[in-house]
Backbone bond lengths (Angstrom), bond angles and torsions (degrees), N, CA, C in turn:
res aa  C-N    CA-C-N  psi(-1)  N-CA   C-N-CA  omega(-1)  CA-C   N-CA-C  phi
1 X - - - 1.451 - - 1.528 107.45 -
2 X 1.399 108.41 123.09 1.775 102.58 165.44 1.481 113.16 -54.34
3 X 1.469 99.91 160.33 1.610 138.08 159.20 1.622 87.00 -30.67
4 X 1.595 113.95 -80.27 1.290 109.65 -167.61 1.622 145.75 -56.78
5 X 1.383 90.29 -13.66 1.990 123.19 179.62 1.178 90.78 -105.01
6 X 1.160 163.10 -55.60 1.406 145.63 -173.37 1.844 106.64 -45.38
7 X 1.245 121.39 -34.24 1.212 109.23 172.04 1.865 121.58 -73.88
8 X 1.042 102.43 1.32 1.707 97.82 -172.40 2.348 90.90 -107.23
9 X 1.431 103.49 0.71 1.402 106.30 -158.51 2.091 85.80 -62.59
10 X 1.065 89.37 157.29 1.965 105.24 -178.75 1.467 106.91 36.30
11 X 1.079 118.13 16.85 2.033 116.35 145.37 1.239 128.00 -126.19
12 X 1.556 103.28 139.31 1.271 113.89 -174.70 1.623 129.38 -15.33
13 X 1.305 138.64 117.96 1.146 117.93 168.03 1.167 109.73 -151.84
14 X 1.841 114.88 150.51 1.264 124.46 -161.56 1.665 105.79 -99.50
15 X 1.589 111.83 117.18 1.530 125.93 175.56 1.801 97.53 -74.86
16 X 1.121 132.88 147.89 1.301 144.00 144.04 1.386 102.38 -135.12
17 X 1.670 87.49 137.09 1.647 112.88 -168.95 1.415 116.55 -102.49
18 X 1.078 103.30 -165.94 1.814 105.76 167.53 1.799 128.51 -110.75
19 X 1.348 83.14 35.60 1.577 118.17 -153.87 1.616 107.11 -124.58
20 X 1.532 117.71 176.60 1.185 99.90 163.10 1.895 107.91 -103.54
21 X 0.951 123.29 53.97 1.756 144.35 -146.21 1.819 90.94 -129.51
22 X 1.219 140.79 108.75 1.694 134.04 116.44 1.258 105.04 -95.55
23 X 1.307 86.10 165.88 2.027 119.36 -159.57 1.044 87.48 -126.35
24 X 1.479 136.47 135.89 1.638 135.00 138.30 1.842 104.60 -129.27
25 X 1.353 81.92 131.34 1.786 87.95 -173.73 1.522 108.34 177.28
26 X 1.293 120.17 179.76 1.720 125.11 -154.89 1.766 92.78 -77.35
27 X 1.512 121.45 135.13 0.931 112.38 -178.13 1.830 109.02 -85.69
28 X 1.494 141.33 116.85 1.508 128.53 -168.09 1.817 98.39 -102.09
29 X 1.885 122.74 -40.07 1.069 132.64 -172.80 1.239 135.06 -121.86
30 X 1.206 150.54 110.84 1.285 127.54 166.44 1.522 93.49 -115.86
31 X 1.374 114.19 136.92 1.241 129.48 156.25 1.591 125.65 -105.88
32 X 1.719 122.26 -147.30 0.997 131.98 156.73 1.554 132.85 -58.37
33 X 1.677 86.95 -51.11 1.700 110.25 -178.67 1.721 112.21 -123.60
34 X 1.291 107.69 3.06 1.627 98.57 162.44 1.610 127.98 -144.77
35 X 1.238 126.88 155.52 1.602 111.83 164.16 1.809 102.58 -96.08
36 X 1.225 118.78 163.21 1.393 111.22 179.23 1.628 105.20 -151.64
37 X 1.626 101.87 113.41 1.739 104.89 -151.13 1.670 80.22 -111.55
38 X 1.302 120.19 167.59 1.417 133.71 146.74 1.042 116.97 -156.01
39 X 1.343 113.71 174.21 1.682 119.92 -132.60 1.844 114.91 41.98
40 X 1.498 102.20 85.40 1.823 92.15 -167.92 1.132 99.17 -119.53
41 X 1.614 110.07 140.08 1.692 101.20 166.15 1.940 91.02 -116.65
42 X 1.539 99.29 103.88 1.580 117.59 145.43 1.256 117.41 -56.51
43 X 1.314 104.95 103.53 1.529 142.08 166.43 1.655 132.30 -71.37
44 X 1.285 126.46 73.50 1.494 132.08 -175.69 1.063 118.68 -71.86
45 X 1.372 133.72 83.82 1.781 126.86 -163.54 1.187 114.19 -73.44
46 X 1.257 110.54 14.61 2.070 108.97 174.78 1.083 88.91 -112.32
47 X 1.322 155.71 -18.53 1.459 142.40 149.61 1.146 125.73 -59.31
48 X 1.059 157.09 13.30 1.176 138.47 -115.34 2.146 98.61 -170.13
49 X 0.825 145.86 94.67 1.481 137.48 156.62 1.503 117.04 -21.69
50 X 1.165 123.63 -48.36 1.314 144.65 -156.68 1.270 110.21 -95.67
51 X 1.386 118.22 116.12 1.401 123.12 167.68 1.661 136.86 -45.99
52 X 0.837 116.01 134.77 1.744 109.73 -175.53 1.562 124.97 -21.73
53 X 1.275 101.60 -58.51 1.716 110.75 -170.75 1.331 91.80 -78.03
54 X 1.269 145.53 -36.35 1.866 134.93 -159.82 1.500 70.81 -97.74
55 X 1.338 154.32 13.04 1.659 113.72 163.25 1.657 96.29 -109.75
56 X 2.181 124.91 -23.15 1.333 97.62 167.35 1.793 109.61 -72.48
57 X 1.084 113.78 -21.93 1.663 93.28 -167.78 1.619 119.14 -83.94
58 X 2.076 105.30 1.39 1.606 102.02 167.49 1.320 101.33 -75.05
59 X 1.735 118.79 -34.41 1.505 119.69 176.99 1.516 108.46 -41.68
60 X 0.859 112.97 -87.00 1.215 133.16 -175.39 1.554 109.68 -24.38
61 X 1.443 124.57 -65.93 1.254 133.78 163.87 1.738 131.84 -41.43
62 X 1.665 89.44 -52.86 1.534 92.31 169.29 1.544 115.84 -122.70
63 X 1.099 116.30 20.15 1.748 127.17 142.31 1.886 83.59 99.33
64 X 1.242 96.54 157.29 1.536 103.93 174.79 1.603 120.33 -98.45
65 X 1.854 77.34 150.90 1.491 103.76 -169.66 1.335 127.69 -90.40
66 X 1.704 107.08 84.68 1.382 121.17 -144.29 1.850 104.80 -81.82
67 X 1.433 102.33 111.76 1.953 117.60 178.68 1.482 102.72 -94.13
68 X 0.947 133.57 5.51 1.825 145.39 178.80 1.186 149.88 -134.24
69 X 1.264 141.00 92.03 1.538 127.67 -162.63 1.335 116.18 -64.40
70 X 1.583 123.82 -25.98 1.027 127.60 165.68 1.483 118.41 -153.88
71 X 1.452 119.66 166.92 1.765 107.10 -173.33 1.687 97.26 -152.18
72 X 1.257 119.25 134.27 1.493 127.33 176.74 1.171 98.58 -84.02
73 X 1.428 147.18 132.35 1.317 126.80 162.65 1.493 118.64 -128.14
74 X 1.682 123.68 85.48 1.349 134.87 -164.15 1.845 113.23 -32.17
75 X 1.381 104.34 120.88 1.573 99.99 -173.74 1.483 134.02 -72.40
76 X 1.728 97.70 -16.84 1.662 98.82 148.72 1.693 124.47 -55.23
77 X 1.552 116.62 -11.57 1.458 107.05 -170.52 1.664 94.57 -102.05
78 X 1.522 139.66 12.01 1.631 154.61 -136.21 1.328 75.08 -115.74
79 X 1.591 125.17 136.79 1.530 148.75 160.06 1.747 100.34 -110.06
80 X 2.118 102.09 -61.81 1.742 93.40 -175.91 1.499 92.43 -149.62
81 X 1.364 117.66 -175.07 1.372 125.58 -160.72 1.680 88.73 -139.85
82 X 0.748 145.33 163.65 1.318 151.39 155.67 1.743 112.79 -171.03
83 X 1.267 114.01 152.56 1.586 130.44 170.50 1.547 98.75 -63.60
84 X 1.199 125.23 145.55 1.321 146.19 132.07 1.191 117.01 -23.59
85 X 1.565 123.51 -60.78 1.094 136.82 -152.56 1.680 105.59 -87.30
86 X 1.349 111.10 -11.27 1.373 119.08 -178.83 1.717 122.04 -106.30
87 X 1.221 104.17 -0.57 1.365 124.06 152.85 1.537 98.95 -32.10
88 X 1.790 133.86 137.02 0.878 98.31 141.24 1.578 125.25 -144.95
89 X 1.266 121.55 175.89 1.578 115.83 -133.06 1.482 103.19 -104.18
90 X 1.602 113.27 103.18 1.698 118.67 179.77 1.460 113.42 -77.28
C-alpha cells in the first residue's frame, strides 16, 4: 500500500469502478491486483432510484448499508478511491 493509501487504511472509502458497481466500506488491503474492503455495502446503480452522488452522500449522512463482510475488488476494474468522509455534501 502507498504512503498515500495507508491513510484511507480502516476508513470508510468509496471504490468506483468501470462498471455500474461502487463499493463503500472499511478499507483492510490494497495490493497489486486487489482492493479488499469489509463491512461493504455493494452498490448497483441500475437498481437504485437515486443517483450516484445523493446515494454516497445518504451514506455518508446516515452511515452505510453494509450487504458484505468482505469484497475483493480486482484493480483493473478501480476508476478512483476516495474517503467517505470526503464526500461532499451540496
Amino acid at each position: 500500500m502507498t504512503h498515500h493509501m495507508e491513510s484511507f487504511k480502516d476508513r470508510y472509502v468509496v471504490v468506483d469502478t468501470d462498471s455500474n458497481f461502487i463499493y463503500i466500506g472499511k478499507l483492510k488491503i490494497i495490493d497489486r491486483d486487489y482492493i479488499v474492503l469489509n463491512d461493504v455495502d455493494v452498490h448497483d446503480s441500475r437498481e437504485s432510484p437515486s443517483v450516484k452522488e445523493k446515494y454516497l452522500i445518504d451514506s455518508k449522512r446516515y452511515g452505510v448499508r453494509v450487504n458484505r463482510r468482505k469484497v475483493c475488488i480486482r484493480m483493473e476494474k478501480v476508476i478512483s478511491l476516495s474517503a467517505l468522509d470526503d464526500i461532499i455534501e451540496y
